[in-house]
C-alpha positions, 0 to 999 in steps of 0.5 A: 500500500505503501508503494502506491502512495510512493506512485501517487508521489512520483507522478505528481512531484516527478511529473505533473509538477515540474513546469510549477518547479520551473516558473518558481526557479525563473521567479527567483532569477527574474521577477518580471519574466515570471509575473509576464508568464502568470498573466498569459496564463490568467488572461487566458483563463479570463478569454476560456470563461468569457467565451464559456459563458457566451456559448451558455448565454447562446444556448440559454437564449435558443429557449429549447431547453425545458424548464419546466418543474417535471423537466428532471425525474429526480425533481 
């Protein structure tokens, strides 16, 4: 069981966690190179969640969703 946590670990540290490694290496040798990167990455969060929302306000606006209280069989 043990090696399965020790797996968990590896994956994340050795793995999926190394570019955060990276953009806190490049924070330490230059403050405004790190911040530049954090912002492309914020702002193109920013442009996902406005375009997200464009699509459900386009899809809210087609009215072919049912609505009504028995729409759902858990209701």
């Amino acid at each position: 069981m043990k090696d399965f946590f020790y797996a968990i670990q590896d994956l994340f540290v050795d793995t999926l966690l190394v570019p955060m490694d990276a953009l806190r290496a490049l924070e330490l040798e230059n403050w405004f190179a790190a911040s530049t990167i954090s912002w492309i990455f914020a702002i193109i969060g920013l442009v996902a969640m406005v375009y997200w929302m464009l699509q459900l306000k386009k899809y809210s606006d087609n009215d072919e969703e049912d609505k009504s209280i028995s729409a759902h069989s858990y209701l």
